[in-house]
Structure formats: structure tokens, C-alpha cells
N, C-alpha and C positions, 0 to 999 in steps of 0.2 A: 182503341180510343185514347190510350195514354201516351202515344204516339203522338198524336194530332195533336193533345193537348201542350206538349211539352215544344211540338215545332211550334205552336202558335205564340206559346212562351218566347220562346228566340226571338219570333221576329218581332218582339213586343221590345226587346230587348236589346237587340244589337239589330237593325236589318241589314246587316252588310253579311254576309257569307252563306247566304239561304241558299239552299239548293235550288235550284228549280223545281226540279221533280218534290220537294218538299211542299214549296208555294203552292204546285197543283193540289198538292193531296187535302190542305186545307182549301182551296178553293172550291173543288169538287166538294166537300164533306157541308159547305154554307151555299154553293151557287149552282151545284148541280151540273151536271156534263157540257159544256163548254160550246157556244152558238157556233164558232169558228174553231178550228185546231190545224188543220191542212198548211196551214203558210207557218210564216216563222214567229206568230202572235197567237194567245189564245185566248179569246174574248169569252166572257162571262156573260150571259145575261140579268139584267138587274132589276128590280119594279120599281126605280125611276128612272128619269132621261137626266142625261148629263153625270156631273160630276159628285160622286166620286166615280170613275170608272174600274172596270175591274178587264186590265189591259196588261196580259203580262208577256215576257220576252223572255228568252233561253238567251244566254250569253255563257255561250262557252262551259255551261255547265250549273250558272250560279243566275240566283232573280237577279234583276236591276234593285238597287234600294230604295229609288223613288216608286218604283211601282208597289213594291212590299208598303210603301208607306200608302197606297192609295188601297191598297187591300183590304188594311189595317180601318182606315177611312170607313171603308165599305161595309165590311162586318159589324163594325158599331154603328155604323148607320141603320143595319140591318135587324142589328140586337134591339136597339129603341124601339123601331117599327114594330119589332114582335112583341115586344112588352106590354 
């Protein structure tokens, strides 16, 4: 868990140099196994429609930063809801 905690940290903090494999591990741990993974996207299912999406891409090893920023989005969208 302190894992998770401290990547979510980063990406709170710098989103430029995220792993990918990192982004997943917090995406799995808040959205759950992933609707799509087979192609070169792996989409999140959300309980709402639209924006923020949770739409992320491998590039070469590292997230995209604007997607980390829509992650970012999403989880606090997600934190209120449960509150």
C-alpha cells in the first residue's frame, strides 16, 4: 500500500516521468480491472459519462502527462462521490 501511496504522490507532484506500469497500478487500485487493455489504450470504467476520462496510453514506457492529469481529475472526482 505504501507503494501506491507514494506513486500517487509523484503524480501529484511532477506528472512528467510516470511509469506507465505505475499509472496502472493506481488505476487498478481506484477503477478496477480495466473495460479495454488488448490495443494500445486502457480504458477505465467510471460511474459517470464523459469527462474526466480515465484513458491512458504506454508511450514508450512512460504515461502521457495530460492523461496522468485526467487520472488525477478522476480520483478526486471519485473521492467526493464517496464522501
Amino acid at each position: 500500500m505504501a507503494k501506491f501511496l507514494e506513486i500517487l504522490e509523484l503524480m501529484r507532484n511532477n506528472p512528467k516521468g510516470i511509469r506507465f506500469n505505475d499509472l496502472c497500478k493506481v488505476c487498478d487500485e481506484y477503477f478496477g480491472d480495466p473495460r479495454q487493455s488488448g490495443s494500445s489504450h486502457r480504458v477505465y470504467k467510471t460511474p459517470w459519462q464523459g469527462d474526466p476520462r480515465v484513458n491512458i496510453q504506454n508511450s514508450k514506457g512512460k504515461a502521457k502527462p495530460y492523461q496522468i492529469k485526467q487520472v488525477l481529475q478522476a480520483i478526486d472526482r471519485l473521492e467526493v462521490q464517496n464522501d
